[in-house]
GUKOL-366614 format. One record per residue (C-alpha): residue in three letters; y negated, z negated, x; residue number from 1. Coordinates in nm, 3 decimals. Layout:
BEGIN
+------+---------+---------+---------+------+
: resn :      yy :      zz :      xx : resi :
+------+---------+---------+---------+------+
:  ALA :       Y :       Z :       X :  NUM :
...
+------+---------+---------+---------+------+
This chain:
BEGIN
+------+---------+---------+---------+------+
: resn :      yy :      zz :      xx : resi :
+------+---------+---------+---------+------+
:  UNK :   3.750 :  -2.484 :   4.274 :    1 :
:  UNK :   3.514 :  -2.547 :   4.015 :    2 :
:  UNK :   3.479 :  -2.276 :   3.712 :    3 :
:  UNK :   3.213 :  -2.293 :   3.397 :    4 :
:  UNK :   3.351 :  -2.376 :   3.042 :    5 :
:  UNK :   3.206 :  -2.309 :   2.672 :    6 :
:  UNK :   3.264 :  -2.518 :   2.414 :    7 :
:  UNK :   3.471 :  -2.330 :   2.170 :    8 :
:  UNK :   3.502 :  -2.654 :   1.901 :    9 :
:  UNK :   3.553 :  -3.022 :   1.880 :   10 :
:  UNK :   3.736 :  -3.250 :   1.584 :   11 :
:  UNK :   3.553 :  -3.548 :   1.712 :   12 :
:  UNK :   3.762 :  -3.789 :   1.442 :   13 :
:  UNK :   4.087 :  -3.741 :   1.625 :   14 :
:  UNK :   3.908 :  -3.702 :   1.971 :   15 :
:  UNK :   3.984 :  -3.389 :   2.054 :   16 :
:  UNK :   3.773 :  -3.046 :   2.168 :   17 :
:  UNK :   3.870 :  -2.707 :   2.325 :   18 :
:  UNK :   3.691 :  -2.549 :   2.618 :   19 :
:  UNK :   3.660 :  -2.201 :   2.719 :   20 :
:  UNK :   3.681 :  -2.178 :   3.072 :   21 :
:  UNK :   3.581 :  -1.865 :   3.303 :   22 :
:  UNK :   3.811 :  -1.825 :   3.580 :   23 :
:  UNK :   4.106 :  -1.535 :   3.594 :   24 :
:  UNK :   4.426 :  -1.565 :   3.491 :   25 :
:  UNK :   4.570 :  -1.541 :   3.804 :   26 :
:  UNK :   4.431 :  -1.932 :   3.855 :   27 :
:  UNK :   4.561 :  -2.042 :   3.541 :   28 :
:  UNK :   4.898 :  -2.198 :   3.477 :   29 :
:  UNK :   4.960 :  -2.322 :   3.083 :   30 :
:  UNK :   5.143 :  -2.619 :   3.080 :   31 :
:  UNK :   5.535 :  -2.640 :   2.877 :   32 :
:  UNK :   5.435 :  -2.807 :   2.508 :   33 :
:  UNK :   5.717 :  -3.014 :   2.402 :   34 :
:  UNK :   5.781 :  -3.195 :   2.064 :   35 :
:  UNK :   5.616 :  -3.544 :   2.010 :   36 :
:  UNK :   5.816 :  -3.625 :   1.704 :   37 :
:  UNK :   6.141 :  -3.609 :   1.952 :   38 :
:  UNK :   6.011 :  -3.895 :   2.133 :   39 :
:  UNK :   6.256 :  -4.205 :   2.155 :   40 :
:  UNK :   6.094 :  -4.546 :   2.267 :   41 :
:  UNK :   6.193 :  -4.630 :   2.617 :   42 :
:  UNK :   6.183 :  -4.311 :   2.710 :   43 :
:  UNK :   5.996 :  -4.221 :   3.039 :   44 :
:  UNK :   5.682 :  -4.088 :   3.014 :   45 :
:  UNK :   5.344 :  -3.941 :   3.293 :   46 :
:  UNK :   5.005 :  -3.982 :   3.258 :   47 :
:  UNK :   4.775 :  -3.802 :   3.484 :   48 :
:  UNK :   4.395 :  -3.826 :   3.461 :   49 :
:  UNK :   4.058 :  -3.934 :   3.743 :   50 :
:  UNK :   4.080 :  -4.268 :   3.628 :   51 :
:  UNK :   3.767 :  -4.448 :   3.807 :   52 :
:  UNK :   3.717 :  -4.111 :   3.940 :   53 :
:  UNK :   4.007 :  -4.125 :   4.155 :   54 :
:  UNK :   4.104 :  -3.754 :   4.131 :   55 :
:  UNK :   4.484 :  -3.630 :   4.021 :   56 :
:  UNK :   4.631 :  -3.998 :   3.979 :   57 :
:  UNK :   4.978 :  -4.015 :   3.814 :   58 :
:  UNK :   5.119 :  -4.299 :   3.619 :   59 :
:  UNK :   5.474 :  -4.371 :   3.542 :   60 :
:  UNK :   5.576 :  -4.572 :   3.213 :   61 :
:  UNK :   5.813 :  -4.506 :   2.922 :   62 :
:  UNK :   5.690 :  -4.518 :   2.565 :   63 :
:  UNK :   5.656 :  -4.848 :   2.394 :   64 :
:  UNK :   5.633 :  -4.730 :   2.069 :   65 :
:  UNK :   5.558 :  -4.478 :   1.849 :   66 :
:  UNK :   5.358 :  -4.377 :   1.461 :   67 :
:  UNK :   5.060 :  -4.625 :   1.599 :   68 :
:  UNK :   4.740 :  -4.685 :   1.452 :   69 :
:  UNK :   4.421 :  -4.664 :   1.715 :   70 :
:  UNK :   4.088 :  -4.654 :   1.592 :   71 :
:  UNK :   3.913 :  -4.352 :   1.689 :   72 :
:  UNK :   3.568 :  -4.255 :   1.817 :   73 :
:  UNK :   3.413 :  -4.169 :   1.556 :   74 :
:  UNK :   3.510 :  -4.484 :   1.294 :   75 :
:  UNK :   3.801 :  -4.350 :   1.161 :   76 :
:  UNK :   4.172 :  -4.441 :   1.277 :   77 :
:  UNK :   4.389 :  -4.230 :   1.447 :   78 :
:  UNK :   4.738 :  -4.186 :   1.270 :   79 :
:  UNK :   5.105 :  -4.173 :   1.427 :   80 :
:  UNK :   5.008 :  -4.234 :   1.860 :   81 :
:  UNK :   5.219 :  -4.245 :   2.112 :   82 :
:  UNK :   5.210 :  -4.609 :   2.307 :   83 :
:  UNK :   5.265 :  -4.636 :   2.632 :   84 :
:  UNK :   5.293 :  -4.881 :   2.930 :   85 :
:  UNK :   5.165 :  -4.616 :   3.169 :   86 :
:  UNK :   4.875 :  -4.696 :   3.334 :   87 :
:  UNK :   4.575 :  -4.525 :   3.116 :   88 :
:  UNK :   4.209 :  -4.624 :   3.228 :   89 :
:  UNK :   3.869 :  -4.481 :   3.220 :   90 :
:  UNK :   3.867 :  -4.153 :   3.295 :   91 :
:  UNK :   4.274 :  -4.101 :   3.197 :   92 :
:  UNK :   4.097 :  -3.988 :   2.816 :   93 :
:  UNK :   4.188 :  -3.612 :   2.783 :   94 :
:  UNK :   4.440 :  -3.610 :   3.041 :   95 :
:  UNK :   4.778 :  -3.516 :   2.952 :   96 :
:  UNK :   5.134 :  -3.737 :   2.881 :   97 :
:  UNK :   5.463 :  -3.599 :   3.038 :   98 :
:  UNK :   5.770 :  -3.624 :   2.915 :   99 :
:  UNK :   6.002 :  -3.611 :   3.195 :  100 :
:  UNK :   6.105 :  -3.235 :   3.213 :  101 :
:  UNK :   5.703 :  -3.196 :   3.288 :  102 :
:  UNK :   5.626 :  -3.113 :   2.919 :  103 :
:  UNK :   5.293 :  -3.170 :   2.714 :  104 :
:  UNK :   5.431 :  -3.461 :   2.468 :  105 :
:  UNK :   5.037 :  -3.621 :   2.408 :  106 :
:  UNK :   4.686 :  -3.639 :   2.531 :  107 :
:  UNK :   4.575 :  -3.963 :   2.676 :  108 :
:  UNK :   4.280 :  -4.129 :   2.458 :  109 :
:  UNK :   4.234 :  -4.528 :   2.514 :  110 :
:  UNK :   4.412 :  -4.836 :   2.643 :  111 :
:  UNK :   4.358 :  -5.173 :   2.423 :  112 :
:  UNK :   4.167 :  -5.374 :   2.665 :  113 :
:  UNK :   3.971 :  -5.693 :   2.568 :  114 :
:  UNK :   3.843 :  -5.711 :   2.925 :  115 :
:  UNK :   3.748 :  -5.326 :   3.008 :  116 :
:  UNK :   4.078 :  -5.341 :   3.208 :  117 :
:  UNK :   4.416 :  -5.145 :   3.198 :  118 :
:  UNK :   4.576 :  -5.394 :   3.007 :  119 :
:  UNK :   4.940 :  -5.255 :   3.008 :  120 :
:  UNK :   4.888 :  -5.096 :   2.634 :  121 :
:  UNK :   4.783 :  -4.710 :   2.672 :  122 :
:  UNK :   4.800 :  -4.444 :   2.394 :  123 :
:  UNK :   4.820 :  -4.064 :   2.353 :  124 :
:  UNK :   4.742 :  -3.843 :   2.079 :  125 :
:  UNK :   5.074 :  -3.698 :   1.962 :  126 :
:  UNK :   5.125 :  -3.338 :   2.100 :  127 :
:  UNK :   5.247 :  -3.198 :   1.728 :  128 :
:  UNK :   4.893 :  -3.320 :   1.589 :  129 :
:  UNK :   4.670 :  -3.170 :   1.922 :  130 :
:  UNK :   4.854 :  -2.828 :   1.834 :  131 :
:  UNK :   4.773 :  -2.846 :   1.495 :  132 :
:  UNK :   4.393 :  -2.923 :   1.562 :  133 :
:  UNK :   4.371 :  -2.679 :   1.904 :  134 :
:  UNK :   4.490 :  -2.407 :   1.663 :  135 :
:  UNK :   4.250 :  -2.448 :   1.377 :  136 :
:  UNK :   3.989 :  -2.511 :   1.646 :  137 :
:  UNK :   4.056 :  -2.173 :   1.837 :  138 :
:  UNK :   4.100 :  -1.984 :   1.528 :  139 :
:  UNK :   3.792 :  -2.127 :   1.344 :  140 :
:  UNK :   3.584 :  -2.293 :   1.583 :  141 :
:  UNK :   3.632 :  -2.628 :   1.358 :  142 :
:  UNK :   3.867 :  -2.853 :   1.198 :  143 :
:  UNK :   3.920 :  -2.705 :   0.836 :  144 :
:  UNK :   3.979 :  -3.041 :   0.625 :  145 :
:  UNK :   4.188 :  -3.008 :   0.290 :  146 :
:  UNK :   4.030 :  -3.180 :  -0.011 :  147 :
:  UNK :   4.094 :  -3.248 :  -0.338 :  148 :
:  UNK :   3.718 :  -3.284 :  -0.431 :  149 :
:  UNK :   3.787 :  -3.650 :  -0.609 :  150 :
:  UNK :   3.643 :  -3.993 :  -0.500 :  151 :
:  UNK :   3.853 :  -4.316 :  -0.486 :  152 :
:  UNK :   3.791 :  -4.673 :  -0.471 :  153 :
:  UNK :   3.785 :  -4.848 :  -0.110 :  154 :
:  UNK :   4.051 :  -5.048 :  -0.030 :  155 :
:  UNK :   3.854 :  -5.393 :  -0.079 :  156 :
:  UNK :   3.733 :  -5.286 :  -0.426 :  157 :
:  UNK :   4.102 :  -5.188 :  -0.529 :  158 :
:  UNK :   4.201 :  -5.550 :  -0.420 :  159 :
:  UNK :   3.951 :  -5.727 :  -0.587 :  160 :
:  UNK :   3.998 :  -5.533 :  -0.897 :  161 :
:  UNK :   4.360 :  -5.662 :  -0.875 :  162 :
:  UNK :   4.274 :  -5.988 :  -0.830 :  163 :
:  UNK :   4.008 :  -5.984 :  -1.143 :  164 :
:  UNK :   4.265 :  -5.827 :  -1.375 :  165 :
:  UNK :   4.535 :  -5.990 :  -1.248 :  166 :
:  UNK :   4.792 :  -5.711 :  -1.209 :  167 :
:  UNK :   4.922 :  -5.532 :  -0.870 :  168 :
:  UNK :   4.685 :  -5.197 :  -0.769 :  169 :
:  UNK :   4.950 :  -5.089 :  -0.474 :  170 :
:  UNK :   4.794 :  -4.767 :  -0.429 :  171 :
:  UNK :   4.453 :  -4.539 :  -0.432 :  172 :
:  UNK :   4.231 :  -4.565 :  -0.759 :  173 :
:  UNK :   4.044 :  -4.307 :  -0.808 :  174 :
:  UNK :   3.692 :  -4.339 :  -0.958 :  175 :
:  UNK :   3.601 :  -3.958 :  -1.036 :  176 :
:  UNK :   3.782 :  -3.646 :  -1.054 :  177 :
:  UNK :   3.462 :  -3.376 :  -1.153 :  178 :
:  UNK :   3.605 :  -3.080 :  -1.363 :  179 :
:  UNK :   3.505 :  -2.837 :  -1.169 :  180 :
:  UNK :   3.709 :  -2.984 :  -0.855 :  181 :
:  UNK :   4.078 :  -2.912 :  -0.749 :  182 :
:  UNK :   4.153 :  -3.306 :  -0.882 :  183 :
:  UNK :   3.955 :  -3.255 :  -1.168 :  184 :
:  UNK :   4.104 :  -2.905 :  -1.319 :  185 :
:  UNK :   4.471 :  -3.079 :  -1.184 :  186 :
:  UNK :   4.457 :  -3.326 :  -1.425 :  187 :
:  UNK :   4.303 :  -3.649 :  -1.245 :  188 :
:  UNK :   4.126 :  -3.889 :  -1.444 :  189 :
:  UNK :   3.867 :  -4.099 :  -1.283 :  190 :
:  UNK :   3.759 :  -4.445 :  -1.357 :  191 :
:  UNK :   3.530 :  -4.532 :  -1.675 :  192 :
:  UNK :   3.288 :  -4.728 :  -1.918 :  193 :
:  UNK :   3.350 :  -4.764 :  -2.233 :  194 :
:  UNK :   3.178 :  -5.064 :  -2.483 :  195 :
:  UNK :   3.094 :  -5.251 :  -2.151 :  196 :
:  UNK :   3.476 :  -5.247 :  -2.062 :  197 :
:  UNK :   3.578 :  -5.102 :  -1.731 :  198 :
:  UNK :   3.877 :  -4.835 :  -1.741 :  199 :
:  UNK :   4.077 :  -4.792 :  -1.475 :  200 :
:  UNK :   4.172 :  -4.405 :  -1.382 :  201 :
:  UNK :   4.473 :  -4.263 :  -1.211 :  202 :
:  UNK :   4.636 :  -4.512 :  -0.938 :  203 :
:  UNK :   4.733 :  -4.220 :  -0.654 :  204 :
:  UNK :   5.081 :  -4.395 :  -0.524 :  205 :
:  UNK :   5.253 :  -4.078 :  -0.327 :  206 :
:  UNK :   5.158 :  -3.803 :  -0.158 :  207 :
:  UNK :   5.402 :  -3.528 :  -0.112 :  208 :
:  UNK :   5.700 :  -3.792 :  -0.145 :  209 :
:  UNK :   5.548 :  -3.991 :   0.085 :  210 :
:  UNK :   5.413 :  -4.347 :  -0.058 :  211 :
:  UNK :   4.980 :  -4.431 :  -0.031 :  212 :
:  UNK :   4.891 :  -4.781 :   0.000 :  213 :
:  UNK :   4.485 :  -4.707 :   0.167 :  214 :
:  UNK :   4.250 :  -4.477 :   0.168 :  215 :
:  UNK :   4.339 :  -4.364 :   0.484 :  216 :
:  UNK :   4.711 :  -4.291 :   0.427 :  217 :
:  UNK :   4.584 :  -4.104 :   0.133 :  218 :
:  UNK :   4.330 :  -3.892 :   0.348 :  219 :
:  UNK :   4.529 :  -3.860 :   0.635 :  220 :
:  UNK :   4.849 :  -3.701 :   0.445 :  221 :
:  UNK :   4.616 :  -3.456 :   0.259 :  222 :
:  UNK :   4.474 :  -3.343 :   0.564 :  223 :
:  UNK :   4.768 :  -3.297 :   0.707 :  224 :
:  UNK :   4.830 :  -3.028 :   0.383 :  225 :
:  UNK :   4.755 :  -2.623 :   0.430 :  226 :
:  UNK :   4.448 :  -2.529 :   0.246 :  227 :
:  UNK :   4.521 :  -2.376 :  -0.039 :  228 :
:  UNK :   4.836 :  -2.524 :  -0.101 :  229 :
:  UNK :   5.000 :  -2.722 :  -0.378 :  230 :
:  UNK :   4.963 :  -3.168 :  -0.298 :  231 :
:  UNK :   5.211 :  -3.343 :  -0.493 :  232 :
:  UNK :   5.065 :  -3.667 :  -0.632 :  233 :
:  UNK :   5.263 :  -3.961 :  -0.808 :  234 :
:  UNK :   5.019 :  -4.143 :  -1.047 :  235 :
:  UNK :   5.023 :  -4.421 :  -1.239 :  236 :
:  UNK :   4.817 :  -4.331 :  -1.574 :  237 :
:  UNK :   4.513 :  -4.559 :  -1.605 :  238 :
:  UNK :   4.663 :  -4.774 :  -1.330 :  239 :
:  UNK :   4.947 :  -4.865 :  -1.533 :  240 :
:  UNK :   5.295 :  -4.842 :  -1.376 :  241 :
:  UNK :   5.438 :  -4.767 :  -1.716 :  242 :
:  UNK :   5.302 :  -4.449 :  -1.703 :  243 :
:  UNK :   5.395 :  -4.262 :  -1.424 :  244 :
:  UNK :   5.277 :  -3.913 :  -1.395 :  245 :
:  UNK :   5.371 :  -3.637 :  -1.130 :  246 :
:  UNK :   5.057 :  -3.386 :  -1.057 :  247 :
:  UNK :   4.959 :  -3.097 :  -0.872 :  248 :
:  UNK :   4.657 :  -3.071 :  -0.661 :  249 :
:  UNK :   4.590 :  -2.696 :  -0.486 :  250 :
:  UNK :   4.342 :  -2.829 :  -0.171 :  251 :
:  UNK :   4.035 :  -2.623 :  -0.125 :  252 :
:  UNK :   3.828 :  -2.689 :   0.278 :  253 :
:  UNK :   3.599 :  -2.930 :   0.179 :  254 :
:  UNK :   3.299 :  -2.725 :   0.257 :  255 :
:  UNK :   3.387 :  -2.507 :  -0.071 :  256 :
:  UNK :   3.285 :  -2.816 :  -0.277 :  257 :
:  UNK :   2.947 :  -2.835 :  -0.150 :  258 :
:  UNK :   2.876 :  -2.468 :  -0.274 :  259 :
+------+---------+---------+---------+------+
């Protein structure tokens, strides 16, 4: 049977919505959520999806690897996927990944095809991230993104700064740090002129113990932060790995900053 849905909210950057849908709970059966971080490689996984249409099709494969990198939807990579040689094709996005005991371990988003065709390499949005999202998205009807209200250099302006002053940027420079944002009242010092002479601002190098070498390992470990709580940043003063610094951020949603 066929039943209407609502849209209750989508985090389109990690390729993931919630539905509403309006049918009694007599019909409706929750699946068992497991633990994605438990996963071993070689273990056996499920897919199930329509792929080509081709209603209720199950795959069998174990899981190649895990913590991959796929880029997402909407331009931005998705962090720590499940891979998998079970079958995933168009129309397996969305479905879910089984452990063997039947339990919810990811959600089936792409295959790495060159072709268009199952090419052997599938991948799955880790289940301990879609619970994360699905509860911020029920609860809020969107995906409430920590920020520290400070802007940093892109990873090919950090390199070629290193390269024109000679001297290793392993990190995330950051260029401002307004005083009137969490970064800025924290302590961060952003990047500046002085007498036609560039000066380099804090070099972010950890995040909660946990070492930064993009942009995107920076964002993605902040995000991964409560709002409102304390982000603990390793910086190098003025880029310089002399003068290493520990600092506080509290994260504020990033819609506050806008205000």
């Amino acid at each position: 049977m066929s039943y209407e849905a609502t849209l209750v909210g989508a985090e389109p950057e990690k390729d993931i919505a919630v539905l509403k849908v309006r049918a009694p709970k007599s019909v409706l059966r929750p699946i068992t959520v497991g633990v994605s971080s438990e996963l071993l490689v070689g273990q056996s996984v499920f897919a199930i999806g329509n792929p080509f249409g081709l209603d209720h099709t199950l795959t069998q494969g174990i899981v190649s690897a895990v913590g991959r990198e796929v880029q997402g939807v909407a331009g931005r990579p998705i962090k720590g996927c499940v891979q998998t040689d079970a079958a995933i094709n168009p129309g397996n996005s969305g479905g879910p990944l089984l452990d063997a005991k039947g339990r919810l371990v990811g959600v089936n988003t792409a295959i790495y095809s060159p072709s268009g065709a199952s090419a052997g390499i599938g991948f799955a949005i880790p289940v301990d991230t879609v619970r994360r999202i699905v509860n911020q998205l029920i609860r809020y009807g969107r995906m409430l993104r920590p920020s520290m209200g400070i802007t940093v250099a892109d990873d090919q302006m950090t390199r070629g700064l290193a390269i024109r002053l000679g001297t290793p940027l392993e990190g995330v420079l950051v260029m401002e740090a307004p005083p009137n944002t969490p970064g800025g009242e924290a302590g961060l010092i952003g990047c500046m002129r002085k007498a036609g002479q560039l000066l380099l601002g804090d070099l972010i190098t950890s995040v909660n113990s946990v070492a930064v070498r993009t942009v995107e390992d920076l964002l993605a470990l902040v995000e991964e932060t409560e709002i409102g709580s304390d982000v603990v940043l390793v910086v190098h003063r003025g880029a310089d790995a002399a003068k290493v610094e520990t600092v506080f951020v509290k994260t504020v949603d990033r819609t506050q900053l806008s205000r």
